[in-house]
C-alpha positions in Angstrom: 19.0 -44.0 73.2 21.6 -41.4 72.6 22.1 -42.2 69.3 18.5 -42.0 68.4 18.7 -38.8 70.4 21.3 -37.8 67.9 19.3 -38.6 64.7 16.5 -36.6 65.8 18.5 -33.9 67.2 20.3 -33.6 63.7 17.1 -34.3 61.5 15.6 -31.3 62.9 18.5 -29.3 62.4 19.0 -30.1 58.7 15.1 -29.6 58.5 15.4 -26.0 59.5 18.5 -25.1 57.4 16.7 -25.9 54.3 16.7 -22.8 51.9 13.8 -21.5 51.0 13.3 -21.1 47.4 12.2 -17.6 45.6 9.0 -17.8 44.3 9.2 -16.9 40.8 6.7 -14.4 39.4 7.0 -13.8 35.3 5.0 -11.5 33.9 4.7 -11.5 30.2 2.4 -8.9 28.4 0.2 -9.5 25.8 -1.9 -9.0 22.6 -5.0 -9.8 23.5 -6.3 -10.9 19.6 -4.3 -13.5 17.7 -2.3 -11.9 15.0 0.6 -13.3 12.5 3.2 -12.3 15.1 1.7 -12.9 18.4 -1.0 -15.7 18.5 -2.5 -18.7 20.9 0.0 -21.7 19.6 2.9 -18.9 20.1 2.0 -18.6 24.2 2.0 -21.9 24.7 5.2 -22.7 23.1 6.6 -19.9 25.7 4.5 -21.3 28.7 5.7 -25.0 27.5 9.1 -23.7 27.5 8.5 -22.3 31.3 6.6 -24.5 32.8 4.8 -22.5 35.7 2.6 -24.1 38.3 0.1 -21.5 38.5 -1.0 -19.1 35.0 -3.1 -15.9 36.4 -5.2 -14.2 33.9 -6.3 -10.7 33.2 -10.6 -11.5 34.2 -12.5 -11.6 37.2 -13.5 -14.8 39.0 -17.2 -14.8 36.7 -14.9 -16.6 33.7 -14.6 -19.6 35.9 -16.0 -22.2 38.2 -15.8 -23.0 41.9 -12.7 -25.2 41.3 -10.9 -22.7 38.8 -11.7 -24.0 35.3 -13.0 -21.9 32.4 -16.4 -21.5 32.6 -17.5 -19.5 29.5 -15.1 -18.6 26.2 -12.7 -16.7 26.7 -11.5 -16.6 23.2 -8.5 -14.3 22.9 -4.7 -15.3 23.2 -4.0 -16.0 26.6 -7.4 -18.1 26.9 -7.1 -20.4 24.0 -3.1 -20.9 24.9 -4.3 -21.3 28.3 -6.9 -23.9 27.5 -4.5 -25.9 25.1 -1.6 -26.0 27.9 -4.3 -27.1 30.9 -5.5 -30.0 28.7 -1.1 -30.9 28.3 -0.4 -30.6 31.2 -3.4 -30.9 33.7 -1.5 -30.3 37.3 -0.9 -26.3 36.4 -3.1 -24.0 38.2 -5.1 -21.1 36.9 -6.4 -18.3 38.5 -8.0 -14.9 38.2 -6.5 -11.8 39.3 -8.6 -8.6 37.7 -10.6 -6.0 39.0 -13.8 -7.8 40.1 -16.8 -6.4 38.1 -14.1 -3.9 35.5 -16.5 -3.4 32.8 -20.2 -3.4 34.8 -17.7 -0.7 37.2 -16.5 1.3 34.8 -20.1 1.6 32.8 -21.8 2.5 36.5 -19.4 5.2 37.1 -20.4 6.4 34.1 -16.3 5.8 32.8 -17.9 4.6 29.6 -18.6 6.0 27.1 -17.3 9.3 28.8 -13.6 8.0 28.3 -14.2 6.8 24.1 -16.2 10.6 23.7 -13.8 12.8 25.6 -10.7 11.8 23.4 -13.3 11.7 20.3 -14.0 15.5 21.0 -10.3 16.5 22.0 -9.3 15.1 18.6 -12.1 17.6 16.9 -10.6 20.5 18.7 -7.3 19.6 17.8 -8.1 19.5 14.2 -10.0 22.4 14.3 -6.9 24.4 16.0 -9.0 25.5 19.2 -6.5 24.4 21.6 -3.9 26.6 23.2 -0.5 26.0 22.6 0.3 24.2 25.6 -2.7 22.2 25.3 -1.6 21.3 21.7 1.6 19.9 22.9 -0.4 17.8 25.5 -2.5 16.4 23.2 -0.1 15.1 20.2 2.8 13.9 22.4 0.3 11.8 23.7 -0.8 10.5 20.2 2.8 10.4 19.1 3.7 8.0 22.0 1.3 5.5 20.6 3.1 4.9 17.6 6.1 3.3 18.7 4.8 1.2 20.9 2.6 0.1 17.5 5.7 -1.2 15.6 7.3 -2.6 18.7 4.0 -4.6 18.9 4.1 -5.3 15.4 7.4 -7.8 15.8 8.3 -10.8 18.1 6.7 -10.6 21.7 10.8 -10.0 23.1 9.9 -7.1 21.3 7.1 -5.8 23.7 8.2 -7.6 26.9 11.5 -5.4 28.0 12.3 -2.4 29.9 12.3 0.2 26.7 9.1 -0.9 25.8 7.9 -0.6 29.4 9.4 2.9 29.8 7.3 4.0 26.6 4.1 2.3 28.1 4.5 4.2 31.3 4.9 7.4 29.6 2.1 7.2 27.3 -0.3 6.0 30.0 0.9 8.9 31.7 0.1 11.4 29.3 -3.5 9.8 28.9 -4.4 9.6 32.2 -2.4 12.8 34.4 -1.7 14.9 31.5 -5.2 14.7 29.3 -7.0 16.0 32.3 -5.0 18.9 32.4 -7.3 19.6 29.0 -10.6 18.3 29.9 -10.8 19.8 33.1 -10.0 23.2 32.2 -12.0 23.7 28.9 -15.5 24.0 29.0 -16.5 22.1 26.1 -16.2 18.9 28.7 -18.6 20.3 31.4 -21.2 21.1 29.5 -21.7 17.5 27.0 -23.1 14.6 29.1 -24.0 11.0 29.0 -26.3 9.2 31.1 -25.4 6.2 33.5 -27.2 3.6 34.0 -29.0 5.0 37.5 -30.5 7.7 35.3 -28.0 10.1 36.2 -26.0 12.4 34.0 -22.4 13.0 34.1 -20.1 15.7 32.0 -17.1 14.2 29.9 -14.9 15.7 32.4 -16.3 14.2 35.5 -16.5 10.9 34.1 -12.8 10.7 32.4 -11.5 11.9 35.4 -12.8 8.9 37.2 -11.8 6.9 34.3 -8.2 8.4 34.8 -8.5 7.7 38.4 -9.6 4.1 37.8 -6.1 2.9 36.0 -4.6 3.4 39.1 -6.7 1.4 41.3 -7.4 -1.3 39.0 -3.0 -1.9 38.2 -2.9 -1.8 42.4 -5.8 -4.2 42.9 -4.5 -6.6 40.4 -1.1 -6.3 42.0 -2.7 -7.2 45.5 -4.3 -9.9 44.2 -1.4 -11.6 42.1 0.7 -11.0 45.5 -2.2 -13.0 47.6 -2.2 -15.9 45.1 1.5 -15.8 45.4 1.9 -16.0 49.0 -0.5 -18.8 49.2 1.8 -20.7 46.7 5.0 -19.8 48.2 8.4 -21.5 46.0 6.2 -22.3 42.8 6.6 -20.6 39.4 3.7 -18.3 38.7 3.1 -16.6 34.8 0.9 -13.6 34.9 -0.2 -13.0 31.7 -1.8 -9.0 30.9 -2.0 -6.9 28.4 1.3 -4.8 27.3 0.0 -1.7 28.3 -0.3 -3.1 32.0 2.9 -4.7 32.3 5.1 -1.9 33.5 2.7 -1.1 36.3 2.2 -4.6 37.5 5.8 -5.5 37.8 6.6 -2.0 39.7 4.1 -2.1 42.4 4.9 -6.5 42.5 8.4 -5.6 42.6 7.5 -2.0 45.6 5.1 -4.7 47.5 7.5 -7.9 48.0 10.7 -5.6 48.6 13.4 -7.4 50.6 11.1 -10.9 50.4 11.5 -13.7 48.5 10.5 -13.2 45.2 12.3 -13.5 41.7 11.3 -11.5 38.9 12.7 -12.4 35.0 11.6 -12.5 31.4 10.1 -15.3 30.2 13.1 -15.4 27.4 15.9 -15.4 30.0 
């Protein structure tokens, strides 16, 4: 009896020494269209090469069934490579993790086409030499910024998945989304040009790229929430979220801000 005593005694003891495991979050930014350098057979020879248990994906829950399966195409990179590594290797896990509704949101707002116009018109001024200094400055940092990240994206995806490449993403978003404002809500060529939502009501170029500036913040933080939620329900696994480039900075900051001093690992999918 006391040796059975023992066992159990000791069993239990071993059971609650076991070390939990990090549960591994890589995050690896995309192109979304297939191109010479980046395409769908070169993801899944990185997602072969990882093996994750769970791949999250950049749309809403309406892209797949009850039991998380594609429902419709979803014909850009991470979808085909996606679709190709499921049918390999069945057991892996997908999931959604976007802003539910983004596009049908954004239009409603009245976001779009407010966002597309706004930049169209701030160009024309530019051109045109009608804004101040300061405004000038605003304006063509923030197209210079873009061309960088255009060659980086150009090469091998090591290329656009790293820190530098992050640190120019952050900046440029920056510039379109605290610093633009700073022009369109001052001038008064963007209160007084409208579009029309879909309710019928109207809304300036500055009112609605404001909330379209507002929105990139609260769509990187809901897609943050969500990836955490998926990955505390699947504590210890290996989880890939695949977004676009642009995102990546933002996701693995507030990831990295929201599971501080928990278990979670965080590394390239090259190291």
């Amino acid at each position: 009896m006391k040796k059975i005593l023992f066992l159990i005694i000791a069993l239990i003891v071993i059971t609650s020494c076991k070390t939990e495991q990090p549960t591994e979050i890589i995050v690896i930014g995309n192109l979304h269209k297939p191109a010479s350098n980046y395409n769908p057979e070169i993801l899944f020879n990185i997602l072969e090469n990882l093996q994750p248990d769970f791949i999250l994906h950049e749309i809403d829950s309406s892209f797949f069934t009850s039991d998380f399966k594609f429902s419709k195409p979803y014909d850009e990179n991470e979808g085909m490579a996606s679709k190709k590594y499921i049918e390999k290797y069945p057991a892996t896990q997908l999931r959604p993790y976007e802003f539910e509704g983004r596009n049908q949101y954004r239009r409603d707002k009245g976001m779009r086409p407010t966002d597309r116009l706004t930049l169209k018109l701030l160009d024309s001024l530019s051109k045109v030499n009608l804004l101040t200094t300061e405004q000038s400055e605003i304006f063509n940092t923030y197209q210079a910024l873009l061309e960088p990240l255009k060659v980086r994206a150009a090469k091998s995806p090591e290329h656009f998945n790293n820190p530098q490449t992050d640190s120019i993403c952050e900046r440029r978003q920056f510039y379109q989304y605290q610093m633009i404002p700073k022009i369109t809500n001052v001038r008064e060529e963007f209160s007084k040009r409208f579009v029309t939502k879909p309710n019928g009501e109207k809304i300036s170029y500055r009112n609605g790229y404001q909330l379209w500036a507002d929105f990139w913040d609260t769509r990187n933080k809901t897609m943050a929430k969500n990836i955490l939620k998926i990955s505390e329900q699947n504590k210890e696994k290996r989880i890939v979220v695949l977004t676009g480039f642009m995102h990546r900075y933002y996701l693995l900051k507030e990831l990295k801000r929201l599971t501080k001093g928990e278990k979670y690992s965080f590394k390239e999918f090259y190291e």
